[in-house]
C-alpha positions in Angstrom: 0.0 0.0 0.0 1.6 3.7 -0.7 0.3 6.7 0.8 -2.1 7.5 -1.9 -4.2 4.1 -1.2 -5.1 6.0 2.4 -4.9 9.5 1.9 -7.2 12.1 -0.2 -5.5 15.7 -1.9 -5.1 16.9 1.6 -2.3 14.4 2.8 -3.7 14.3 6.5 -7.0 13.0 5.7 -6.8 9.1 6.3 -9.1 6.3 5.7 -9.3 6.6 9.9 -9.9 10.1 10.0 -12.7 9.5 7.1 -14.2 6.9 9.7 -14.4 9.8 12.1 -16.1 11.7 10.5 -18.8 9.4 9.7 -19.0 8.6 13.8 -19.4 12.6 14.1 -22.1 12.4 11.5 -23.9 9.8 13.5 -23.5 11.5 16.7 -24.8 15.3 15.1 -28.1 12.6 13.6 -28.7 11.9 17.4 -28.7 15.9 17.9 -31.0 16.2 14.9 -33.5 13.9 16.1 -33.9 15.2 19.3 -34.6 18.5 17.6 -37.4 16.4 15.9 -39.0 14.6 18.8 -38.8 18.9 20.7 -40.6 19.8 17.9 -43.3 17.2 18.2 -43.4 18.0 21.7 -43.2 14.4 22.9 -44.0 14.3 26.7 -43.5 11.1 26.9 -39.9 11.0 26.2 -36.7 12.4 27.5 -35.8 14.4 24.4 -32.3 15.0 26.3 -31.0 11.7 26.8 -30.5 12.0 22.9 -28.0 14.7 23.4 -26.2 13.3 26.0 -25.9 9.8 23.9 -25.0 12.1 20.8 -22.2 13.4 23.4 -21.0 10.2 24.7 -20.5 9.1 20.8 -18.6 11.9 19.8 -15.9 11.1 22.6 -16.2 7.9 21.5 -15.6 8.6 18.1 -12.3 10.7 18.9 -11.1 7.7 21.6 -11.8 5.7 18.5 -9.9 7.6 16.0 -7.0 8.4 18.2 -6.6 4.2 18.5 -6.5 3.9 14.8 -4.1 6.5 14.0 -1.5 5.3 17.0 -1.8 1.8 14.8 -2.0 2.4 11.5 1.1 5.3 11.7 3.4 3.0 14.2 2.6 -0.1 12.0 3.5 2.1 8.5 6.8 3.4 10.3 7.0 -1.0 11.3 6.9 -1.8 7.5 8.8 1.1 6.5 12.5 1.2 7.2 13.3 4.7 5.4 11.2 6.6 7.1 12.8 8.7 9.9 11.2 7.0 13.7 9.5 9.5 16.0 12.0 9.2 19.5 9.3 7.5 21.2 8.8 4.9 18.7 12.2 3.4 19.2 11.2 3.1 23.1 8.5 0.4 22.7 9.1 -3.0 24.0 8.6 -5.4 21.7 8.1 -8.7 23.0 10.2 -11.9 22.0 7.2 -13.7 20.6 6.2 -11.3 18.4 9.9 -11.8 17.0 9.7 -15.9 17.2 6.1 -16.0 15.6 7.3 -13.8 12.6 10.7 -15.4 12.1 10.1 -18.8 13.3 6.4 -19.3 12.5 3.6 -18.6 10.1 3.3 -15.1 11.2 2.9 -12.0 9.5 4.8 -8.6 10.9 1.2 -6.9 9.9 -0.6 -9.0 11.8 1.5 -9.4 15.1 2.7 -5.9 15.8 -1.1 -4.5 15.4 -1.5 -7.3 17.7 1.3 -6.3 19.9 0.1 -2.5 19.5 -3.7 -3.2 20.8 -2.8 -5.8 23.7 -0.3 -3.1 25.0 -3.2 0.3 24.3 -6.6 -1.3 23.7 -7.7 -1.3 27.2 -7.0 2.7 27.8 -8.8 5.6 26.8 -7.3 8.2 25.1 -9.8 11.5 25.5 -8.4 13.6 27.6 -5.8 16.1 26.3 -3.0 14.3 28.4 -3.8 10.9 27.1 -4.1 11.8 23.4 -0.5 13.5 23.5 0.7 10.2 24.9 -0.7 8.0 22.7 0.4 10.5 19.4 3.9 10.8 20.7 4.6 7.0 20.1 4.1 8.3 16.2 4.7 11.8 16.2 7.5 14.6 17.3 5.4 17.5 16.9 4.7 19.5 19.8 1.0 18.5 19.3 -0.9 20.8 21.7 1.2 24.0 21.2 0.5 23.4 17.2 -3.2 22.5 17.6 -4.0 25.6 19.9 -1.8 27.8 16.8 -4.0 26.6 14.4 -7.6 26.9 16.3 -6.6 30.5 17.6 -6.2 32.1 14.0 -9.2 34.6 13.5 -10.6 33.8 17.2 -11.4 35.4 20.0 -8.1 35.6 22.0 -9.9 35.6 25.4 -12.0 32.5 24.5 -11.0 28.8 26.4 -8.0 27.3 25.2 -8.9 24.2 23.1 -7.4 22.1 25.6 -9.7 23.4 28.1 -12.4 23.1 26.1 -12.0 19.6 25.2 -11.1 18.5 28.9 -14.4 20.1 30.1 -16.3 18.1 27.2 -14.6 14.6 28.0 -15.4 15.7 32.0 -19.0 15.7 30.8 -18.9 12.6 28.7 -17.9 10.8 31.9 -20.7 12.4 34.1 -23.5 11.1 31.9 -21.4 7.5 31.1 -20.2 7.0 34.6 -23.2 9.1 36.7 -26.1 9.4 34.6 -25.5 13.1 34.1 -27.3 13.0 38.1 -26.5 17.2 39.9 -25.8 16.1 43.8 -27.1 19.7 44.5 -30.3 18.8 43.1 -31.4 15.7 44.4 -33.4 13.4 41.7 -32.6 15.8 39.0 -29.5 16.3 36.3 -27.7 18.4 35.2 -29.3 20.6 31.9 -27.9 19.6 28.4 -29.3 20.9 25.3 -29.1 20.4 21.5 -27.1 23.5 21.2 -24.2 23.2 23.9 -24.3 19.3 22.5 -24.2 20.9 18.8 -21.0 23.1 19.7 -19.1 19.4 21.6 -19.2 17.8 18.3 -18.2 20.8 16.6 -15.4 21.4 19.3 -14.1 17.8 19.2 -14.0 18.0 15.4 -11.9 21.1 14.8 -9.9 19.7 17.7 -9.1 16.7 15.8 -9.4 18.3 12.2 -6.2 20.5 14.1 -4.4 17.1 15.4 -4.6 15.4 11.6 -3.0 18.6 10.2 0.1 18.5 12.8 0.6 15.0 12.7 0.4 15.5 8.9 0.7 12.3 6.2 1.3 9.2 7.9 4.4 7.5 6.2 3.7 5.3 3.0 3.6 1.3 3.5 6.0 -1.1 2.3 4.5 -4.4 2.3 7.0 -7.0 3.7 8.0 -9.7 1.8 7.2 -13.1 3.2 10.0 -15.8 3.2 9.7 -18.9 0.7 7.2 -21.5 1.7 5.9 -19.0 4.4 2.9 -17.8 3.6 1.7 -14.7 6.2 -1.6 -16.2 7.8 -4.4 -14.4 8.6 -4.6 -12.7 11.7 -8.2 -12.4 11.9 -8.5 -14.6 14.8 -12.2 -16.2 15.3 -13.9 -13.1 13.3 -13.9 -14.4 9.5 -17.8 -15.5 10.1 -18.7 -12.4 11.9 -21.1 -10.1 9.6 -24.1 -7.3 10.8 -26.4 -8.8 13.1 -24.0 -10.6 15.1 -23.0 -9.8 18.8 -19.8 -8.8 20.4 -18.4 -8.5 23.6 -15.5 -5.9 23.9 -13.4 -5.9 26.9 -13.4 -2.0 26.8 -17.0 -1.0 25.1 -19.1 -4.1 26.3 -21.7 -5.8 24.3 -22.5 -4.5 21.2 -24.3 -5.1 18.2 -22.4 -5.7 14.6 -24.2 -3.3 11.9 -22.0 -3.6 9.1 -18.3 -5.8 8.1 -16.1 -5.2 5.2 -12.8 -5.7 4.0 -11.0 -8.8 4.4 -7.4 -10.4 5.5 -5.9 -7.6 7.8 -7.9 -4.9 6.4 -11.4 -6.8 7.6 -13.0 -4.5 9.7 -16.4 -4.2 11.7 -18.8 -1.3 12.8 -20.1 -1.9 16.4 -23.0 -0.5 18.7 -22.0 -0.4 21.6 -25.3 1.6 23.3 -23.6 4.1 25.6 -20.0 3.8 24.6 -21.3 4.4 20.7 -21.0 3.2 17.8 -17.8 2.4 16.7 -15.6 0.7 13.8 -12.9 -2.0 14.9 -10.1 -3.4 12.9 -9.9 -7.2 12.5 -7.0 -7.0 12.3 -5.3 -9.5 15.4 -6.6 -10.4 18.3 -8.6 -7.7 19.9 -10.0 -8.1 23.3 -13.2 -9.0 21.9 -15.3 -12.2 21.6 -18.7 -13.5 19.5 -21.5 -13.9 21.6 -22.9 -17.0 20.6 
């Protein structure tokens, strides 16, 4: 694969950040049917538990996206030997199977390093501004926040939040309507106020916010597919998913159940678009063994 299988005209716009935006777009679909149901004055539903699940997928989609860029950019920079490693790429500790099952076995480099990559960061969250730096720094050197609040401040107000701010209050809110049910403890039996246009300006927020990341983190490297050995074939690393297709059910050690509403792709680009309810709805690479199983 070379750059231009994953990228559009703009260079930064990957398949992943493409995927994004289609999470965004289902998240702002929640907003606009809330809109509806206000219209239609329906008493006898909470119009504003739309907004706070449109919230809650918009994080999502970002903790999502961030995942995909960490392993598609670290794996690219893996399968490409000319390009230049970020300092904290050459810090990973790469387990001696990974090396045995590649060299010695039936393996594919693809297949184990993503594998290595999301049994080492699949379980964390990367939201908050702290975590996303962390997780980026593995495959950038850019001094991501400093470059992201450049870009967002040109033609703003200069006394408005920082971005940073901004999107640490946002993920602060995600977690009170995940984690608390959005409850106020100063107003017993009641929570706390969310409407379509605060939940309008999140998703806006978090895409600018990442629109800025994908521009300072700029085109991942271009792919150079190795070369298996003679009489090696690279297996499939798909583990236990190659049935799995929309209608099917999931268990993620991270998102929980969740329902499969459309696969595609195939081999180690096979991937499949979850609902997870709260968490939202996301799209998963097949890609090794993810901490996920088939209900059955």
């Amino acid at each position: 694969m070379t750059s231009g299988d994953s990228l559009d005209a703009s260079g930064w716009r990957t398949d992943a950040f493409k995927d994004f935006e289609s999470n965004l777009a289902y998240a702002r679909n929640l907003v606009a049917g809330g809109q509806h149901l206000e219209n239609l004055r329906v008493g006898a539903f909470d119009v504003a538990d739309l907004y706070r699940a449109a919230w809650v997928q918009a994080v999502s989609a970002l903790d999502h996206w961030i995942h995909r860029e960490l392993y598609e950019r670290a794996l690219a920079f893996a399968l490409n030997s000319d390009a230049p490693r970020p300092k904290k790429f050459l810090t990973l500790q790469i387990p001696m199977s990974l090396f045995e099952n590649v060299h010695h076995q039936s393996a594919t480099l693809e297949g184990e390093f993503v594998a290595y990559l999301e049994s080492h960061f699949g379980y964390q969250s990367f939201q908050s501004p702290d975590k996303i730096k962390q997780a980026l720094s593995i495959v950038s050197d850019a001094p991501l926040w400093a470059g992201v609040e450049r870009r967002l401040a040109e033609g703003s107000d200069p006394s408005s939040t920082s971005a940073v701010g901004a999107l640490r209050s946002i993920v602060q809110r995600r977690n009170r309507i995940a984690h608390e049910a959005d409850r106020d403890p100063n107003r017993r039996g009641n929570r706390y106020p969310i409407s379509e246009w605060e939940t309008k300006l999140a998703i806006d927020h978090i895409y600018y916010v990442a629109e800025a990341i994908a521009q300072e983190l700029g085109a991942p490297p271009p792919v150079k597919k190795p070369i298996a050995p003679k009489g090696r074939a690279g297996k499939h690393n798909g583990r236990g998913f190659d049935d799995l297709s929309a209608g099917g059910r999931v268990v993620h050690e991270k998102y929980g159940e969740g329902l499969v509403v459309d696969r595609s792709g195939a081999g180690v680009r096979a991937t499949a678009t979850v609902d997870f309810g709260d968490a939202g709805t996301i799209r998963l690479m097949l890609i090794a063994s993810i901490p996920m199983t088939k209900r059955q």
